[in-house]
C-alpha positions in Angstrom: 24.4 -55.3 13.2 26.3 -58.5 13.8 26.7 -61.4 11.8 27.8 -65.0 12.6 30.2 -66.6 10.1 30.6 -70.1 10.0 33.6 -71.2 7.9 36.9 -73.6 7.2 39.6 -73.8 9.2 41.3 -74.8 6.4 41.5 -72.5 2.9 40.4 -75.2 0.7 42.4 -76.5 -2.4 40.9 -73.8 -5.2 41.9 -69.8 -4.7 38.6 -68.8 -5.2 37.8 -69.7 -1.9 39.9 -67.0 -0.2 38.9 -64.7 -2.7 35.2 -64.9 -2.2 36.4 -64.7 1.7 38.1 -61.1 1.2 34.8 -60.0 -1.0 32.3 -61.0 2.1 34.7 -58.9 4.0 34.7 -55.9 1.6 30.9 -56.1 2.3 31.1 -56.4 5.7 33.2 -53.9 6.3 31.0 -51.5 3.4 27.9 -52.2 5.1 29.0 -51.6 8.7 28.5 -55.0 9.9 30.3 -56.6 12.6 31.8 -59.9 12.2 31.3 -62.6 15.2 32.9 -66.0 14.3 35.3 -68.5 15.6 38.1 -66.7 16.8 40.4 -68.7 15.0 43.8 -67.3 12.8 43.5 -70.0 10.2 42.2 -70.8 6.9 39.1 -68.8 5.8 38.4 -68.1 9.2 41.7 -66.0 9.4 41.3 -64.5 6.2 37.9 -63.1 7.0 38.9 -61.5 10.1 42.2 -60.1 8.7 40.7 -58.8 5.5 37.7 -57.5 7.8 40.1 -56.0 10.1 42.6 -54.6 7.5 39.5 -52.7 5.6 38.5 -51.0 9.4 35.9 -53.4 10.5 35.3 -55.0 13.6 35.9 -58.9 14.5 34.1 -60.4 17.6 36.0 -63.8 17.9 34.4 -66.6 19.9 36.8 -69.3 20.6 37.0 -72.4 23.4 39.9 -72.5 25.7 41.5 -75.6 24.1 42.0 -73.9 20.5 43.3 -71.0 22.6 46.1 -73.5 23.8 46.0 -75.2 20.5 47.9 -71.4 19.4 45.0 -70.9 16.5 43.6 -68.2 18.5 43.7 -65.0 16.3 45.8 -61.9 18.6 44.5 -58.7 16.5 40.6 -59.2 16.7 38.5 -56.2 18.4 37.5 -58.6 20.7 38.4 -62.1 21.2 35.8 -64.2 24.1 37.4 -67.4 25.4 34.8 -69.7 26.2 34.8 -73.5 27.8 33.3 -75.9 25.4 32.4 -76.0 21.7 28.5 -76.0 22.6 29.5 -72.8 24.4 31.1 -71.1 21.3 28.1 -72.0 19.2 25.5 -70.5 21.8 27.9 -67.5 22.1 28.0 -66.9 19.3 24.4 -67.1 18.2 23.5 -65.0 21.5 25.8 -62.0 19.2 24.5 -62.8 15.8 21.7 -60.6 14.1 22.0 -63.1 11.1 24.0 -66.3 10.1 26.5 -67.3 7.3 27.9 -70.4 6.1 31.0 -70.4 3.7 32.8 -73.7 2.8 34.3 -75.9 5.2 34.5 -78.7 7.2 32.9 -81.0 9.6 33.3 -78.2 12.1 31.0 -75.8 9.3 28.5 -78.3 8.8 28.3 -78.9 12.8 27.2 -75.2 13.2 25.1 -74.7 10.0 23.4 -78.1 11.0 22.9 -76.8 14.7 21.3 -73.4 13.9 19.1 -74.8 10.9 17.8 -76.9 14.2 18.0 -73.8 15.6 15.8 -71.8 13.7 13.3 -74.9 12.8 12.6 -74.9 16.4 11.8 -71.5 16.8 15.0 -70.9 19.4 16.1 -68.4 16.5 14.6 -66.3 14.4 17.5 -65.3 12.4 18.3 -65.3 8.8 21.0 -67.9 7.9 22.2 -67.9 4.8 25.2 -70.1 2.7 27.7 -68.0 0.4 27.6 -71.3 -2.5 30.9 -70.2 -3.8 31.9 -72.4 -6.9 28.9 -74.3 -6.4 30.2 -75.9 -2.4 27.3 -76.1 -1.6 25.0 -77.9 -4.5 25.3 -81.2 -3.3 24.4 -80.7 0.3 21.5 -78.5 -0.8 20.5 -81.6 -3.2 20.6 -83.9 -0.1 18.1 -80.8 2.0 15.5 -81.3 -0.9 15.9 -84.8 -0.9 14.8 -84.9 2.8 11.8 -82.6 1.8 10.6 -84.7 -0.5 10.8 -88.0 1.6 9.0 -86.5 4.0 12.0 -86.0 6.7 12.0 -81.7 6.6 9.7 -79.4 5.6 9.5 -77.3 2.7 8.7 -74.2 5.1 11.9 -74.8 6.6 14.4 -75.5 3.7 12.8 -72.1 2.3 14.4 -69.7 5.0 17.5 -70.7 4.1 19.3 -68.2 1.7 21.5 -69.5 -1.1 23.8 -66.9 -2.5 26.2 -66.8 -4.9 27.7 -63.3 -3.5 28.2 -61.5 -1.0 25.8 -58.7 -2.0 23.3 -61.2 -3.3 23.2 -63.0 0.0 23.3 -59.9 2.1 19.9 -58.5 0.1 18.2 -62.0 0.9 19.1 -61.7 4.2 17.7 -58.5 4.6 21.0 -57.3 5.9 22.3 -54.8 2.8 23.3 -51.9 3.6 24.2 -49.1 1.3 
């Protein structure tokens, strides 16, 4: 089983961060699951791969050819695809992805959570996508998704296959992904 990661480039400005990064990797790596993500060496991106990597998993990195020249283009991955365009990374990577994970990050994050929550409302995916809400990121973004249910702008239906985790493990058995 693969699953598509969708995090920062950067590590944020709290610790926990990183350290709820190495945990999802633990259970990656416990539950034989196969990273895919964005190919990058930096921030939580690199810390997921390494800490996947370091632990005996396997990291399927999808990055476009401009970040490759950009030098953020992570060397040790299992395998590493170099693709044209960002819209080509994001199909890549959903083409790979048995499920979907968002941790904390940027514009870039919410791009690709935004995209396969579009995704997956249109029936293009069938997927579970999930968010890792580590020290509550995520609250005020999921405030602003029940706000657009209740003016009418998304339905409930599709706000409810989103999973909201707290951990790792959590998310994983909402998912439907846990292996033990």
């Amino acid at each position: 089983m693969n699953i598509c990661v969708f995090c920062g480039s950067s590590t944020g400005t709290s610790p926990v961060y990183a350290e709820a990064t190495k945990q999802l990797a633990e259970t990656f790596v416990k539950s034989d699951i196969t990273l895919v993500y964005g190919g990058g060496n930096v921030g939580l991106m690199g810390i997921l791969a390494d800490e996947v990597l370091k632990r005996g998993g396997k990291a399927i990195g999808v990055i476009p050819d401009f970040l490759v020249r950009r030098e953020v283009a992570h060397a040790g991955l299992t395998q590493l695809e170099i693709v044209p365009s960002m819209h080509d990374r994001k199909k890549r990577m959903a083409d790979l992805a048995d499920a979907f994970i968002a941790l904390p990050g940027g514009w870039g994050t919410l791009d690709e959570l935004a995209e396969i929550l579009t995704w997956r409302q249109l029936n293009l995916i069938t997927e579970p996508i999930g968010l890792l809400n580590t020290n509550s990121f995520f609250d005020a973004l999921i405030a602003q998704m029940k706000k657009m249910c209740d003016d009418g702008f998304l339905k409930g239906e599709n706000l409810s296959q989103l999973k909201i985790g707290s951990n790792p493990e959590e998310l994983f058995t909402m998912l439907g992904v846990l292996h033990n």
